[in-house]
N, CA, C and O atoms as a GROMACS GRO file, in nm:
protein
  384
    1UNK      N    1   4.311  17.394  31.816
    1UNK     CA    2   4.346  17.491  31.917
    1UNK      C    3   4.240  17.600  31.926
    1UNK      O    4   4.224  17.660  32.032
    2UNK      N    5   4.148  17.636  31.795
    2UNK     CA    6   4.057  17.719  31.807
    2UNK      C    7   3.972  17.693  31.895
    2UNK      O    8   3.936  17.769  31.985
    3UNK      N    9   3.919  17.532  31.863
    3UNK     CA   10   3.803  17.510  31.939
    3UNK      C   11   3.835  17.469  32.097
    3UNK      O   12   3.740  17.467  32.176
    4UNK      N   13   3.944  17.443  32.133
    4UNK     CA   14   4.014  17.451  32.291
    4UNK      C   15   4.017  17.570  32.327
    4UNK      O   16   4.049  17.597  32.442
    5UNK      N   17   3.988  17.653  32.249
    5UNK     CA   18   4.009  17.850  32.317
    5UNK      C   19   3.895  17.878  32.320
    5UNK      O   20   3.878  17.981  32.385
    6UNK      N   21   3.788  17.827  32.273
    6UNK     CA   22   3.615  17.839  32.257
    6UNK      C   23   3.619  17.968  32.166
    6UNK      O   24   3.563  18.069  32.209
    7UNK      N   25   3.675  17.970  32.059
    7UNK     CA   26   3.644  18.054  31.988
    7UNK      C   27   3.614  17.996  31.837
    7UNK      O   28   3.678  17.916  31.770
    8UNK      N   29   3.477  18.078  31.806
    8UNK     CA   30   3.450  18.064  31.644
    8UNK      C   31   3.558  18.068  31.552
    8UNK      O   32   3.671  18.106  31.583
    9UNK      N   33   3.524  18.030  31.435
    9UNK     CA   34   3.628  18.110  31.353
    9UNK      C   35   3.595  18.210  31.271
    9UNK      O   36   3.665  18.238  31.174
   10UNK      N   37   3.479  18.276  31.301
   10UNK     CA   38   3.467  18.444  31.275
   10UNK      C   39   3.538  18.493  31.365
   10UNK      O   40   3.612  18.584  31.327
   11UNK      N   41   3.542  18.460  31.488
   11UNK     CA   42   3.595  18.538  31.606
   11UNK      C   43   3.776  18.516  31.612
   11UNK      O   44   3.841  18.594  31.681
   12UNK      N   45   3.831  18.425  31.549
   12UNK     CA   46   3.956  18.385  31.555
   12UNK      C   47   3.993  18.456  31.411
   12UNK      O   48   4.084  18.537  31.389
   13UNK      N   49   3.909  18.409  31.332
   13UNK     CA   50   3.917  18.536  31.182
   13UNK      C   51   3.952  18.696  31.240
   13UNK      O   52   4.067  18.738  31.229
   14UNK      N   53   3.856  18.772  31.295
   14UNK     CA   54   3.822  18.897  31.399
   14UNK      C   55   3.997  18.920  31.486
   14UNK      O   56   4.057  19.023  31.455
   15UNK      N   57   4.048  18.848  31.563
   15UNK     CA   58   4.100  18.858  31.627
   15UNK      C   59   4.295  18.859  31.545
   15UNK      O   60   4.402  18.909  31.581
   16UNK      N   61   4.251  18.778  31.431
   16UNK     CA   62   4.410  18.796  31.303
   16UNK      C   63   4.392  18.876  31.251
   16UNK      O   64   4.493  18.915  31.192
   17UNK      N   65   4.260  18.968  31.227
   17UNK     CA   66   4.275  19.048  31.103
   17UNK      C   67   4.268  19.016  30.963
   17UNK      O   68   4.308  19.077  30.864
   18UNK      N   69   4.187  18.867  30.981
   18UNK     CA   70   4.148  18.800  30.877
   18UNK      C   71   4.012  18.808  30.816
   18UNK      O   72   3.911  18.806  30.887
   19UNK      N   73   4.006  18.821  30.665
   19UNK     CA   74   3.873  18.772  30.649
   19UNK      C   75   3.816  18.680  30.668
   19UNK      O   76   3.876  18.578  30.633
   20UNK      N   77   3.653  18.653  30.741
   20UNK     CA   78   3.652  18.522  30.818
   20UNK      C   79   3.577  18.397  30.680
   20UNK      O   80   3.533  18.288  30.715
   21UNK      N   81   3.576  18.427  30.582
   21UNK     CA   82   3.517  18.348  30.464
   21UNK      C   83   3.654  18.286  30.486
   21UNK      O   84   3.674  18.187  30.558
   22UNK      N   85   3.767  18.369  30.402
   22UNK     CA   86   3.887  18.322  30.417
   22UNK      C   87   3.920  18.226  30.492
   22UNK      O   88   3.952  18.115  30.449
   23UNK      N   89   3.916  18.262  30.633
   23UNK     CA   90   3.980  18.206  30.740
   23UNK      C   91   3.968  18.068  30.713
   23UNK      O   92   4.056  17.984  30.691
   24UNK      N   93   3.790  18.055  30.720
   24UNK     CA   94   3.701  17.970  30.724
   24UNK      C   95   3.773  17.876  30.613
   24UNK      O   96   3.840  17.796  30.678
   25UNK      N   97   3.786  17.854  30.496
   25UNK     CA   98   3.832  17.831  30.370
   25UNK      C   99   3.986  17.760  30.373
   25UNK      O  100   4.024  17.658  30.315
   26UNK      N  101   4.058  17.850  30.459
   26UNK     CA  102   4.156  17.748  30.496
   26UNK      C  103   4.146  17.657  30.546
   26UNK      O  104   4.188  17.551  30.501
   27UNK      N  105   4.063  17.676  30.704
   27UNK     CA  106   4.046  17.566  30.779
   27UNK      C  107   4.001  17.454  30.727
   27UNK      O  108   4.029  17.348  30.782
   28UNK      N  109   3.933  17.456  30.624
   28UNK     CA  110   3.872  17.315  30.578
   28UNK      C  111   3.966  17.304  30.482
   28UNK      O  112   3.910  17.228  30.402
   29UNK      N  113   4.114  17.338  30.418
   29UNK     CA  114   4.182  17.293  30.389
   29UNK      C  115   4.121  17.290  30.215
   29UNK      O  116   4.126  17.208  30.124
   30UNK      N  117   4.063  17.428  30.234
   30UNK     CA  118   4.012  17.529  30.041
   30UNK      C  119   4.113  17.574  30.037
   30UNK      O  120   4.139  17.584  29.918
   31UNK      N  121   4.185  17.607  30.089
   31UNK     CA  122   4.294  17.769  30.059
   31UNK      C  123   4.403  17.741  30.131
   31UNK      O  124   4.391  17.704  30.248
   32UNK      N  125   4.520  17.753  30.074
   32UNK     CA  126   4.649  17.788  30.134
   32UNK      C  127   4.668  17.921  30.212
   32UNK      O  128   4.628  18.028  30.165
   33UNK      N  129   4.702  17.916  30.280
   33UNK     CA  130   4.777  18.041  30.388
   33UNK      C  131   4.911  18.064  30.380
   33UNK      O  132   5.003  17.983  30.373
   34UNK      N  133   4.912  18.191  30.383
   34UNK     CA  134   5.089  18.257  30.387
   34UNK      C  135   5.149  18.228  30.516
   34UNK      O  136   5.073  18.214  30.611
   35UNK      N  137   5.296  18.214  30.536
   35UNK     CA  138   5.318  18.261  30.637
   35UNK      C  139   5.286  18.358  30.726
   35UNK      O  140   5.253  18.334  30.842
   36UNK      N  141   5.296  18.490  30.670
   36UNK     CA  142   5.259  18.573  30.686
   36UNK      C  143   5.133  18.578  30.789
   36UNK      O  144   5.159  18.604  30.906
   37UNK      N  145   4.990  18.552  30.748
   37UNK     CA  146   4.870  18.545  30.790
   37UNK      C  147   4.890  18.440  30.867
   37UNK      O  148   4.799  18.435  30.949
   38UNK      N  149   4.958  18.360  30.879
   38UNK     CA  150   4.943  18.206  30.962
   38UNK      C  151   5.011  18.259  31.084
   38UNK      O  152   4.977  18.202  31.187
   39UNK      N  153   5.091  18.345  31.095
   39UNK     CA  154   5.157  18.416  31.203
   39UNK      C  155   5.062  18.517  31.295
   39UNK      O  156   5.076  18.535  31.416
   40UNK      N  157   4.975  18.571  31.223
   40UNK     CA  158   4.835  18.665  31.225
   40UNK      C  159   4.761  18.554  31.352
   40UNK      O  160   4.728  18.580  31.467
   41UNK      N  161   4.756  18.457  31.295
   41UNK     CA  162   4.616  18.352  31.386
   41UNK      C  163   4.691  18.300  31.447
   41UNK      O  164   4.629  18.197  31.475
   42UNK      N  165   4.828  18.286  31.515
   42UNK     CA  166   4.855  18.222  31.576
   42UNK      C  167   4.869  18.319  31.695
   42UNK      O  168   4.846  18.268  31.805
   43UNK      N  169   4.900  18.444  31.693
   43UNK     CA  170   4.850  18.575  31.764
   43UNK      C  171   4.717  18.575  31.772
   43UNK      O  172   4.653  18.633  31.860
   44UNK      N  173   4.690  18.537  31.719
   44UNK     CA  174   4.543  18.581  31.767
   44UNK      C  175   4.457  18.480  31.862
   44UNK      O  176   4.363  18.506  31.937
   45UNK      N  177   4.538  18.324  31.824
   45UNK     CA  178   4.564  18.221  31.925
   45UNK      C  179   4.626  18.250  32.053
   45UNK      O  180   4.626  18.162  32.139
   46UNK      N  181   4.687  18.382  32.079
   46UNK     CA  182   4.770  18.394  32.176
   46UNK      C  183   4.895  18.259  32.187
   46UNK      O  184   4.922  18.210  32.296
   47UNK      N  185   4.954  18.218  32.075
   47UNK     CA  186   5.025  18.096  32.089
   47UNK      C  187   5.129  18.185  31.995
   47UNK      O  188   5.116  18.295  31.942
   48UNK      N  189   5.275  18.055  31.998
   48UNK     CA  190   5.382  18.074  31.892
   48UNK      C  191   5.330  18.022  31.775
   48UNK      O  192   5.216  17.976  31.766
   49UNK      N  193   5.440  18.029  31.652
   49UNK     CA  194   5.387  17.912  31.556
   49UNK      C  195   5.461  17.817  31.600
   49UNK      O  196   5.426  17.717  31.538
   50UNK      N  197   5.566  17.784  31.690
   50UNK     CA  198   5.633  17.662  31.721
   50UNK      C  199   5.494  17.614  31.780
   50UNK      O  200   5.424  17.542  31.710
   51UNK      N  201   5.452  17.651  31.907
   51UNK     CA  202   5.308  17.606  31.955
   51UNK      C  203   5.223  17.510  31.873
   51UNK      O  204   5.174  17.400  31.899
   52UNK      N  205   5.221  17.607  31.738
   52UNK     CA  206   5.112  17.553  31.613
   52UNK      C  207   5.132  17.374  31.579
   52UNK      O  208   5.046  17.288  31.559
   53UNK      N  209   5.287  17.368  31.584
   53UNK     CA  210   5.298  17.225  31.538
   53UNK      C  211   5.342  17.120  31.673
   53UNK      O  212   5.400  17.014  31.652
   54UNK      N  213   5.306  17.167  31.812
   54UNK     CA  214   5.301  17.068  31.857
   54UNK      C  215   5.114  17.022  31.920
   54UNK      O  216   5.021  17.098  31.949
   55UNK      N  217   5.123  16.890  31.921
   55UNK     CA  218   5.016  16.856  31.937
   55UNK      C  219   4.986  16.740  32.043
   55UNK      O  220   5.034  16.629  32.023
   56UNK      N  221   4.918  16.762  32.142
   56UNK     CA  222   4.872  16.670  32.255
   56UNK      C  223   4.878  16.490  32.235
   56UNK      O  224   4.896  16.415  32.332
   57UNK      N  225   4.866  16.456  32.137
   57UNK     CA  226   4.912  16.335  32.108
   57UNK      C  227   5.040  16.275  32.050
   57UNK      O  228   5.064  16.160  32.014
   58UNK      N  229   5.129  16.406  32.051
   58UNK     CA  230   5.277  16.328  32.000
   58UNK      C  231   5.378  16.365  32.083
   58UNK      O  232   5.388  16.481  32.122
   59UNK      N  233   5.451  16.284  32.112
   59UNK     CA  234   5.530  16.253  32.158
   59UNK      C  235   5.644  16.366  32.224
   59UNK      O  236   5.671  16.450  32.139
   60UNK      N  237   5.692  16.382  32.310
   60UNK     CA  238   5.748  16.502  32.388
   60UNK      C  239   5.828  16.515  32.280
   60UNK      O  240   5.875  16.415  32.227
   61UNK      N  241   5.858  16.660  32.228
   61UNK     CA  242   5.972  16.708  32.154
   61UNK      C  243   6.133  16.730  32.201
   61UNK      O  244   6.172  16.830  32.260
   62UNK      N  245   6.198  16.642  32.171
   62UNK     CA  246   6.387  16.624  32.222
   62UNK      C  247   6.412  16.779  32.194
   62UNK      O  248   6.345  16.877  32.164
   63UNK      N  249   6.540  16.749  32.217
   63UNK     CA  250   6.614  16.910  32.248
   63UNK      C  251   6.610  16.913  32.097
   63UNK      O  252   6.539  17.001  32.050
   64UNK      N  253   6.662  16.848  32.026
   64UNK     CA  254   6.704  16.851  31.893
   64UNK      C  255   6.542  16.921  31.780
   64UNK      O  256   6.533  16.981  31.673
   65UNK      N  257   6.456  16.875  31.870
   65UNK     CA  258   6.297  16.879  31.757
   65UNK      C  259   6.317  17.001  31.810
   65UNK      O  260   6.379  17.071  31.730
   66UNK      N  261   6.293  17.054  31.903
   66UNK     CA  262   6.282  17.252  31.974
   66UNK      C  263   6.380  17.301  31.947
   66UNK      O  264   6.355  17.422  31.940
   67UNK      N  265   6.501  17.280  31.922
   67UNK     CA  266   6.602  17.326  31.830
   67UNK      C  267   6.610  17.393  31.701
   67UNK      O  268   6.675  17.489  31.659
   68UNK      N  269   6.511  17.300  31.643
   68UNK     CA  270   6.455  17.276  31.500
   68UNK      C  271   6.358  17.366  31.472
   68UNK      O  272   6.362  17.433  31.369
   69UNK      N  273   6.243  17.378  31.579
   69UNK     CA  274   6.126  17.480  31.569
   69UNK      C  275   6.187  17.599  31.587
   69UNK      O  276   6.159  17.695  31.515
   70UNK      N  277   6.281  17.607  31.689
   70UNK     CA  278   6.285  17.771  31.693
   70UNK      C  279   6.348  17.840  31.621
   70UNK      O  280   6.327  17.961  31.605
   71UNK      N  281   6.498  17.722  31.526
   71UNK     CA  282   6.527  17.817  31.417
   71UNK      C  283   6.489  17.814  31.283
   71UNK      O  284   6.561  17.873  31.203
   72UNK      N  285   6.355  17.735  31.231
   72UNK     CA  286   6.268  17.744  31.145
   72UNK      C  287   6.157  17.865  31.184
   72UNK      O  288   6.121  17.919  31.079
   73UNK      N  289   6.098  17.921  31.291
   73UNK     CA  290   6.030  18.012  31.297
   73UNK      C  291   6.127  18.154  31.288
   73UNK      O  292   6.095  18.261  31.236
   74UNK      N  293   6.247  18.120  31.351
   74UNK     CA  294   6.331  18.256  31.335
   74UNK      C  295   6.356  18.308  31.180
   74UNK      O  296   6.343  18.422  31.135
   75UNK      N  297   6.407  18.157  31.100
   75UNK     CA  298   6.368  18.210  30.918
   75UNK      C  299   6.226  18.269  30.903
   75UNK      O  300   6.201  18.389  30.909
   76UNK      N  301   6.141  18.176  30.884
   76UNK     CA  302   6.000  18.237  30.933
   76UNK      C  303   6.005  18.421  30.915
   76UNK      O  304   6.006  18.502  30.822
   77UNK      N  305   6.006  18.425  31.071
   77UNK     CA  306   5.996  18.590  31.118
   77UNK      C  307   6.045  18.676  31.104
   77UNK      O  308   5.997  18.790  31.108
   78UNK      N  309   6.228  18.624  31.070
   78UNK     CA  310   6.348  18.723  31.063
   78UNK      C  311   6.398  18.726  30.947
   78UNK      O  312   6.485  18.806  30.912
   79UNK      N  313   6.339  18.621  30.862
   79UNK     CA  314   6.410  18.540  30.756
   79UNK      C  315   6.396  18.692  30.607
   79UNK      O  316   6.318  18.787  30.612
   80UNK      N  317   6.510  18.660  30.482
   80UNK     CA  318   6.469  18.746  30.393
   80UNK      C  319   6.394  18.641  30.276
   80UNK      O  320   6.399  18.522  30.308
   81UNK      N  321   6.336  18.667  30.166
   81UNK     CA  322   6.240  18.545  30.137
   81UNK      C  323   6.333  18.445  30.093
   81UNK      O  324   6.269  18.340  30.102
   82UNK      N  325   6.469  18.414  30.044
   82UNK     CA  326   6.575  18.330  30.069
   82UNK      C  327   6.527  18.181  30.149
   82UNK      O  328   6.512  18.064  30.113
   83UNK      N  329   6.510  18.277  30.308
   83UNK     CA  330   6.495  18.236  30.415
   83UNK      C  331   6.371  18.146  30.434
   83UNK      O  332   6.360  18.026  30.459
   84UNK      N  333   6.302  18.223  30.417
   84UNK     CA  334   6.132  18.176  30.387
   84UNK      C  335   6.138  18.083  30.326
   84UNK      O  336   6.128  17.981  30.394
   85UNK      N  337   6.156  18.064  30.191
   85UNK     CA  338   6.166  17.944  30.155
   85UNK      C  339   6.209  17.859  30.169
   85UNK      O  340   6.155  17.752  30.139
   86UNK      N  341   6.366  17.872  30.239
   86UNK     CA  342   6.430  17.725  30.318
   86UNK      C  343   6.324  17.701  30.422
   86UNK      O  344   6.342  17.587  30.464
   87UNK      N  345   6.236  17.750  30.475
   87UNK     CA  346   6.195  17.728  30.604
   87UNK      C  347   6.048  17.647  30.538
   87UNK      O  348   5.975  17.572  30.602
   88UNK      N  349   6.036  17.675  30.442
   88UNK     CA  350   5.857  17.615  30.380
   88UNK      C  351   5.934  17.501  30.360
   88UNK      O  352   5.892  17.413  30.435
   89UNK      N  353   6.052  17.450  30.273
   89UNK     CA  354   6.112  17.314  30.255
   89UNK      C  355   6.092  17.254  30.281
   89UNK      O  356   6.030  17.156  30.239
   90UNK      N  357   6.169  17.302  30.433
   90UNK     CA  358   6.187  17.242  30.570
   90UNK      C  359   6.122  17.180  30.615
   90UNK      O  360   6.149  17.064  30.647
   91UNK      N  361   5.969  17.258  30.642
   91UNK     CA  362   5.852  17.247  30.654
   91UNK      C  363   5.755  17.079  30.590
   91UNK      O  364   5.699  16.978  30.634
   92UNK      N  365   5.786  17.143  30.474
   92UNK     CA  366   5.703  17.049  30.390
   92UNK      C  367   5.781  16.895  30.387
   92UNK      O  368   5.720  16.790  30.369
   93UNK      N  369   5.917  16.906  30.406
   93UNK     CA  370   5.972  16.759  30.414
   93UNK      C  371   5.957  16.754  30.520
   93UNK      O  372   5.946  16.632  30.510
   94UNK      N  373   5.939  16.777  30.665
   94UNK     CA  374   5.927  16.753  30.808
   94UNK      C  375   5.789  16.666  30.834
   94UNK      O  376   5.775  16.599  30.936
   95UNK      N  377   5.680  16.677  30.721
   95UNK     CA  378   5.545  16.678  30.737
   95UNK      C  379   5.525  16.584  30.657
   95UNK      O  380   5.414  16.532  30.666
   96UNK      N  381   5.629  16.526  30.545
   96UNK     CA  382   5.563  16.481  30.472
   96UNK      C  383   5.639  16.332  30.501
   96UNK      O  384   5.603  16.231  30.440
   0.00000   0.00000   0.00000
């Protein structure tokens, strides 16, 4: 999505409020990211994080999958860390 916005990732670093070594470091999949900061670049993507996990080659998301995203980002955003962590679970068995 960075490189569809024509932006570096100093400049997408620049634009979260990220350090761009950092940034950089995740992207190649050195470094884990918080929620927290992953919420940072996705603003700074001008996108949601629901946005974040859909992708041009899969398959239209049912009511039930957007169902799913929006009240995993609401733990996410609204969540107390309880929350957060059901939502990384979630996350991580959805993906895996």
């Amino acid at each position: 999505m960075r490189k569809a916005k024509l932006l570096t990732q100093e400049e997408l670093a620049e634009k979260a409020g990220l350090n761009a070594k950092y940034y950089a470091q995740v992207e190649r999949g050195q470094r884990n990211i918080s929620i927290g900061r992953l919420h940072k670049v996705t603003d700074g993507l001008g996108i949601t994080l629901a946005d974040l996990f859909r992708f041009p080659y899969q398959r239209p998301l049912s009511h039930d999958d957007e169902e799913m995203i929006v009240l995993v980002t609401r733990l996410i955003t609204h969540g107390n860390s309880k929350s957060k962590r059901l939502a990384c679970a979630l996350m991580k068995e959805i993906v895996s």
